[in-house]
C-alpha positions as CSV (number, residue, x, y, z in Angstrom):
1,X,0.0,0.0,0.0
2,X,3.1,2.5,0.8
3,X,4.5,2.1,-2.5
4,X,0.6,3.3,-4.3
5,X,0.5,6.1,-1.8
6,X,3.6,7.1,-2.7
7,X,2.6,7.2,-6.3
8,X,-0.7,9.1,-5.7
9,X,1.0,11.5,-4.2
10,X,3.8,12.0,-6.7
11,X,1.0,12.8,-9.3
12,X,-0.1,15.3,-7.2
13,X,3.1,16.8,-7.0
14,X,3.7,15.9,-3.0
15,X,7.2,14.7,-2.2
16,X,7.6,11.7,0.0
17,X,10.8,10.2,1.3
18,X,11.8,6.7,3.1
19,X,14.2,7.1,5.2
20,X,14.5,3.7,6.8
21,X,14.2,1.1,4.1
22,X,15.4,-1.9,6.2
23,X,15.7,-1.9,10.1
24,X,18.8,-1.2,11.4
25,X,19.5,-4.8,11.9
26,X,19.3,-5.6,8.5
27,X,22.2,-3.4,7.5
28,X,25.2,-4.1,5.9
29,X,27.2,-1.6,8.7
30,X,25.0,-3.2,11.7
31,X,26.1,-7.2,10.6
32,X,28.5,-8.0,13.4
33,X,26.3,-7.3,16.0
34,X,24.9,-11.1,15.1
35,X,20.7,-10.5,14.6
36,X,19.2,-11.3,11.3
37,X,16.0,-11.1,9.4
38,X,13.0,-11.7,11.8
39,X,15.1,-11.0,15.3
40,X,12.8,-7.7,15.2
41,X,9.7,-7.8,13.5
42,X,7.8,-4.6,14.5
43,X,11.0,-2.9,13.3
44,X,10.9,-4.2,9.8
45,X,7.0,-4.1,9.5
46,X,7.8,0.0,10.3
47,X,10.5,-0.2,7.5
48,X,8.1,-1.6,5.3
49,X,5.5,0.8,6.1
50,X,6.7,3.9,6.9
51,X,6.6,6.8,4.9
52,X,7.1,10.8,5.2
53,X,5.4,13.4,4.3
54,X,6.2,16.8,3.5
55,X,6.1,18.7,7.5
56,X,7.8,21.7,8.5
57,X,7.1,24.7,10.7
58,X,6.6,27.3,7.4
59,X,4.5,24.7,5.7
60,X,1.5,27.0,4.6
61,X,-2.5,26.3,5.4
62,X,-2.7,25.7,2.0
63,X,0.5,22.9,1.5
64,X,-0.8,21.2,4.0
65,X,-4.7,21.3,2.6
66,X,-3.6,20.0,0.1
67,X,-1.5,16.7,1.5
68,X,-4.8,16.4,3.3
69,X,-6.7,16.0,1.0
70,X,-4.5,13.6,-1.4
71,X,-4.7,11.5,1.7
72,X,-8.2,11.5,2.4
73,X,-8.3,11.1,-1.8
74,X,-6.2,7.9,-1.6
75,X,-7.8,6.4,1.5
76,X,-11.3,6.6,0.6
């Protein structure tokens, strides 16, 4: 569902980001520490899921109106 959302935004011109792609567990840098694929489940389902949305303090009324109502566009 992340990845649609992502792409129903993009047509309405609102940038997304993922930040965290894989939990830090699953990375490359993170490997010695010993844990593996399914050691932490919530964090990977959040890795899966997450996404962000455009939020900053000088985000106008109308920015954010807008990312509103892409939202409520996708979701219903």
């Amino acid at each position: 569902m992340r990845d649609d959302l992502r792409k129903h935004l993009a047509k309405r011109e609102i940038e997304t980001a993922i930040y965290y792609p894989l939990g830090l567990h699953e990375q490359k840098c993170f490997a010695y520490l010993g844990y593996k694929k399914g050691d932490f489940p919530q964090v990977e389902r959040a890795a899966r899921e997450a996404l962000a949305l455009p939020i900053y303090p000088e985000i106008s009324r109308e920015a954010q109106r807008h990312v509103i109502g892409a939202l409520s566009e996708f979701f219903n």
